[in-house]
N, C-alpha and C positions, 0 to 999 in steps of 0.2 A: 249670146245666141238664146231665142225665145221658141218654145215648141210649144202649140196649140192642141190639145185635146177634146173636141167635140163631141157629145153623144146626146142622142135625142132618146127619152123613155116615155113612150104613149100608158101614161094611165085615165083610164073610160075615156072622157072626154077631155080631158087637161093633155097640155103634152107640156113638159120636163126637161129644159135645157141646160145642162151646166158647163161650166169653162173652167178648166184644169191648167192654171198656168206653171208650166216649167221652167228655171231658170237652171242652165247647166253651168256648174259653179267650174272657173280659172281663174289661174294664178296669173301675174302679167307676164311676158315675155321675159326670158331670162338669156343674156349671150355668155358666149365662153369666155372664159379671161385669156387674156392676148398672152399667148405662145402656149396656147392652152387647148384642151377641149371638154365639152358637155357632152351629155349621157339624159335621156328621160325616161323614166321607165314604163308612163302612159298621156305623154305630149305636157300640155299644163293644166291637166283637171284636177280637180282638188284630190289628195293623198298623194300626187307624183312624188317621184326623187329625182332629186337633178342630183349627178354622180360627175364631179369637175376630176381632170388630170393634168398634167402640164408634160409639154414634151419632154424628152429625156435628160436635156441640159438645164430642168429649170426646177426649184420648187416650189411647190403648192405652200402658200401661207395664207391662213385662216382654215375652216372646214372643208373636208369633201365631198359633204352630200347638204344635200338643204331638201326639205318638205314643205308642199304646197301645203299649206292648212287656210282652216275658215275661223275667225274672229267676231266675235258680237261687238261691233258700236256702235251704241243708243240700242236704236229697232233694225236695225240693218247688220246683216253679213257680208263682210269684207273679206277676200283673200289673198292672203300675203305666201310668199315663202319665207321658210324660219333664216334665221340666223344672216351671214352677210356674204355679200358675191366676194369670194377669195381673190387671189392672184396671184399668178408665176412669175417667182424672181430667183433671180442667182445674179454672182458677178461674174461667174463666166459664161453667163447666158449671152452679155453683148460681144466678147472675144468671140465666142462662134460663130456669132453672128455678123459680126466683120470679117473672119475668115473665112466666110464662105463665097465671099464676094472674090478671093482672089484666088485663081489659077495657077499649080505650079508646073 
């Protein structure tokens, strides 16, 4: 997303145009780990936190929080979020989940 800022400064006779280009820096889309859920604490612009959890029968392996940050490479800024998308595991994550299929 690109924002344009135009302003015109008349000095005597000259007139004075400059163009302000703004680039509003994010991170890429990030989803929740399956049986899982995400948290942002300001969508994906750069400094967010993504803040993962897993439902009750599962646990969270790797981090639980990851920050959008900005990188120099070459002449350009790139932005990543840190660290790596976790995911919820347990082995009686799938007995739950088969038991919830059936009725007694």
């Amino acid at each position: 997303m690109h924002y344009v800022v135009i302003f015109t400064i008349q000095l005597s006779v000259r007139v004075l145009s400059c163009y302000f280009y703004h680039t509003v820096a994010t991170c890429p889309t990030l989803d929740p780990p399956e049986y899982g859920f995400l948290s942002l604490t300001d969508d994906y612009y750069l400094h967010s936190e993504a803040h993962y959890q897993c439902i009750t029968t599962a646990d969270l392996i790797g981090t639980a929080s990851r920050l959008c940050k900005s990188y120099l490479e070459g002449v350009d800024y790139v932005y990543r979020w840190t660290g790596k998308q976790p995911e919820c595991r347990g082995e009686y994550l799938l007995n739950s989940m088969y038991m919830a299929d059936y009725h007694c």
